[in-house]
C-alpha positions as a printed Julia matrix, in Angstrom:
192×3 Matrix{Float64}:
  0.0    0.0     0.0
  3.0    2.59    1.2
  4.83   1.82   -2.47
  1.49   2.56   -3.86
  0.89   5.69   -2.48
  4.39   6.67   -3.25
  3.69   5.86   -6.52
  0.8    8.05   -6.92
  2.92  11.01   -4.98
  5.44  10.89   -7.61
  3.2   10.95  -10.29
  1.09  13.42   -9.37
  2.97  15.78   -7.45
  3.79  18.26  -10.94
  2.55  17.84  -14.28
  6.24  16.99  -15.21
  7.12  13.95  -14.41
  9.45  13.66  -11.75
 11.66  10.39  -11.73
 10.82   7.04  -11.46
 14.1    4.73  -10.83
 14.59   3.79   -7.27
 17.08   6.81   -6.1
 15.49   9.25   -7.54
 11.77   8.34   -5.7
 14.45   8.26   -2.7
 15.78  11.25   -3.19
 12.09  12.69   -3.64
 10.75  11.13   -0.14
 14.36  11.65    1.9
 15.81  14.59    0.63
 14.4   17.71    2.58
 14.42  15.46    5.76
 17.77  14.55    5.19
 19.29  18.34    4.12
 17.29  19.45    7.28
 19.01  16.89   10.0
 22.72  17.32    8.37
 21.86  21.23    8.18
 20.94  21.21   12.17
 24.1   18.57   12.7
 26.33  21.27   10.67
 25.05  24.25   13.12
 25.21  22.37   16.18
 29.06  21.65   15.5
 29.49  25.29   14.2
 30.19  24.41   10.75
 28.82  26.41    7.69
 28.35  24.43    4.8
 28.42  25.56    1.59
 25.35  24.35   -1.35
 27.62  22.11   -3.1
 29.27  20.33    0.26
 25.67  19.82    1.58
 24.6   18.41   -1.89
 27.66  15.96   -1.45
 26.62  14.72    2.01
 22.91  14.07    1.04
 24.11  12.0    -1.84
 26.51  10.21    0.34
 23.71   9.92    3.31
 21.5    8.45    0.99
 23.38   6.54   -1.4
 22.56   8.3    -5.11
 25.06   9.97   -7.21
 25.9   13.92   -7.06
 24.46  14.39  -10.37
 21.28  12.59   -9.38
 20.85  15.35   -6.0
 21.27  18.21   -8.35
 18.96  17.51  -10.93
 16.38  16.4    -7.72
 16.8   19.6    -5.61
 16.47  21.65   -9.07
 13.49  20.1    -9.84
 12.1   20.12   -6.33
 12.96  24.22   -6.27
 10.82  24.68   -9.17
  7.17  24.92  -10.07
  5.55  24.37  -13.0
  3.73  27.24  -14.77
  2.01  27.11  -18.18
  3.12  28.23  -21.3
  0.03  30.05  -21.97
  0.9   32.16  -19.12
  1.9   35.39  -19.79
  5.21  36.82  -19.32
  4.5   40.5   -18.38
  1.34  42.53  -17.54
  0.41  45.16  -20.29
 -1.24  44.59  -23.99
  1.97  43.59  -25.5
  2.49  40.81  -23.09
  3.57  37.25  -24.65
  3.1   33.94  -23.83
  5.8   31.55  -22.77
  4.8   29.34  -25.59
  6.01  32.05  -28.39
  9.88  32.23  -26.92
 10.09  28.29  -27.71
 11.9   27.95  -31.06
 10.61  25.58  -34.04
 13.76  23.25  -34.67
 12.43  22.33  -37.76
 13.42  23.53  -40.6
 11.51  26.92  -41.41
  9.17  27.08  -44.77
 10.97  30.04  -46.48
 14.53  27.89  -46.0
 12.84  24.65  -47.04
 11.26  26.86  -50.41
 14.73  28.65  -50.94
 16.79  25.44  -50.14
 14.38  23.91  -53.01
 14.74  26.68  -55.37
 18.51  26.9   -55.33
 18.8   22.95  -55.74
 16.41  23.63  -59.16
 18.23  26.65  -60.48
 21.43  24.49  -59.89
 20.29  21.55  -61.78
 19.1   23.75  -64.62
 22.37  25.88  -64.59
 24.33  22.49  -64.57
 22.16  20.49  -67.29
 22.82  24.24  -69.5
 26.04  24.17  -68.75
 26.37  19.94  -69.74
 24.47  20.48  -72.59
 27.0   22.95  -74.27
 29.73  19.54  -74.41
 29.76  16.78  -76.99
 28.76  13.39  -76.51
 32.58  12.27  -74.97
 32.95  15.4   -73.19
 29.63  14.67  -71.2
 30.46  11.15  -70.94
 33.92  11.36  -69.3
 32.63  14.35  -66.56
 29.75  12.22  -65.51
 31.91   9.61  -65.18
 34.74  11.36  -63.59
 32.36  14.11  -61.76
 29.06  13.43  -60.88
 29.13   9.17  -60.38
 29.23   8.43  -57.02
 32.25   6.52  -57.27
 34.83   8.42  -59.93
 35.49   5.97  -62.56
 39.88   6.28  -63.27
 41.25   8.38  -66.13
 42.76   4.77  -66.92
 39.2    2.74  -67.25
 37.76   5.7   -69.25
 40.58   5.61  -71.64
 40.31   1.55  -72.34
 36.94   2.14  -72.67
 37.09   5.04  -74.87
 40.09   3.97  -77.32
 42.21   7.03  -75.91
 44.79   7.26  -73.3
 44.45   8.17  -69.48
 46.24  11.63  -70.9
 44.43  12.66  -73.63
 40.9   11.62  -70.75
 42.67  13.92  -68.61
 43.26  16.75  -71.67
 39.47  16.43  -72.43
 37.64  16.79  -68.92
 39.92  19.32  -68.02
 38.78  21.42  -71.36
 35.0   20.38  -70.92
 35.55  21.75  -66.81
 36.66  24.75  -69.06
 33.61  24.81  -71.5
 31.28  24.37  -68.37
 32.92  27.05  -66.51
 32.58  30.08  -69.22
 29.14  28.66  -69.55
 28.48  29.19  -66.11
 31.07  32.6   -65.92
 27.61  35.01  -65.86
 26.4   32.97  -63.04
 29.06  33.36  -60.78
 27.77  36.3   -58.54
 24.16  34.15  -58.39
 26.3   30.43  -57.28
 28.55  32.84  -54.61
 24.71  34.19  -53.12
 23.3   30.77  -52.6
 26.92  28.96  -51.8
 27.73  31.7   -49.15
């Protein structure tokens, strides 16, 4: 019946729930009894003790960790309020609830994020589109495949050497680059 009760102490004694492992419903029942006798101990022997010796004792006394009587006596020093409440009196006073930030990502970034990642595409397909059939071979191959294919494979596979792979990607990075040359203050804006 006692662990019962206790039970329905803990749960109902805030609307945030308070701890349910075995030291911390100890620490919940003991703790102001305990602080109390080693408080009246302390002034009896004419010893001051400071917050975080007393906070050492109780966890000692009762057998929890020092974390575990910090995060008790804060939550035991607090009340709960609502977040409807409002901060300040006067007609411009907020809520609680407005101060807590979304952590999701915000429409307006989502919509830019989504425009950007189009006007790249399109700026990149343009800029693709103005190499020949090799040239657009070898930088998808070499650029854009999730694993790089060697200068080596694409030259057994083309008939050419690894150099003369090499001589045309680096032109067609060229070609694609004037293409994309009146861009360049646009792809600084949405890379910066």
């Amino acid at each position: 019946i006692r662990a019962g009760m206790q039970d329905f102490v803990m749960r109902n004694w805030s609307m945030v729930r308070t701890g349910s492992t075995s030291s911390q419903k100890s620490l919940f029942f003991n703790m102001r009894r305990v602080r109390a006798r080693l408080e009246a101990e302390a002034a009896s022997e004419g010893v001051e003790l400071d917050g975080h010796q007393l906070r050492e004792l109780i966890a000692t006394e009762i057998g929890v960790s020092l974390k575990d009587v910090e995060m008790m006596e804060g939550r035991l020093a607090g009340t709960d309020f609502s977040l409807n409440a409002v901060q300040s009196d006067g007609e411009d006073g907020r809520e609680w609830i407005e101060l807590l930030e979304d952590e999701n990502e915000q429409a307006s970034d989502r919509f830019e994020r989504e425009r950007d990642g189009t006007r790249l595409r399109e700026w990149l397909g343009s800029a693709l589109g103005a190499l020949s059939e090799r040239e657009q071979k070898i930088i998808a191959a070499r650029k854009l495949a999730s694993t790089p294919r060697t200068l080596e494979s694409l030259g057994e596979e083309l008939g050419l050497s690894k150099e003369r792979v090499r001589q045309i990607e680096a032109a067609a990075l060229l070609k694609m680059r004037r293409k994309l040359e009146p861009r360049e203050g646009e792809l600084r804006a949405m890379m910066g």
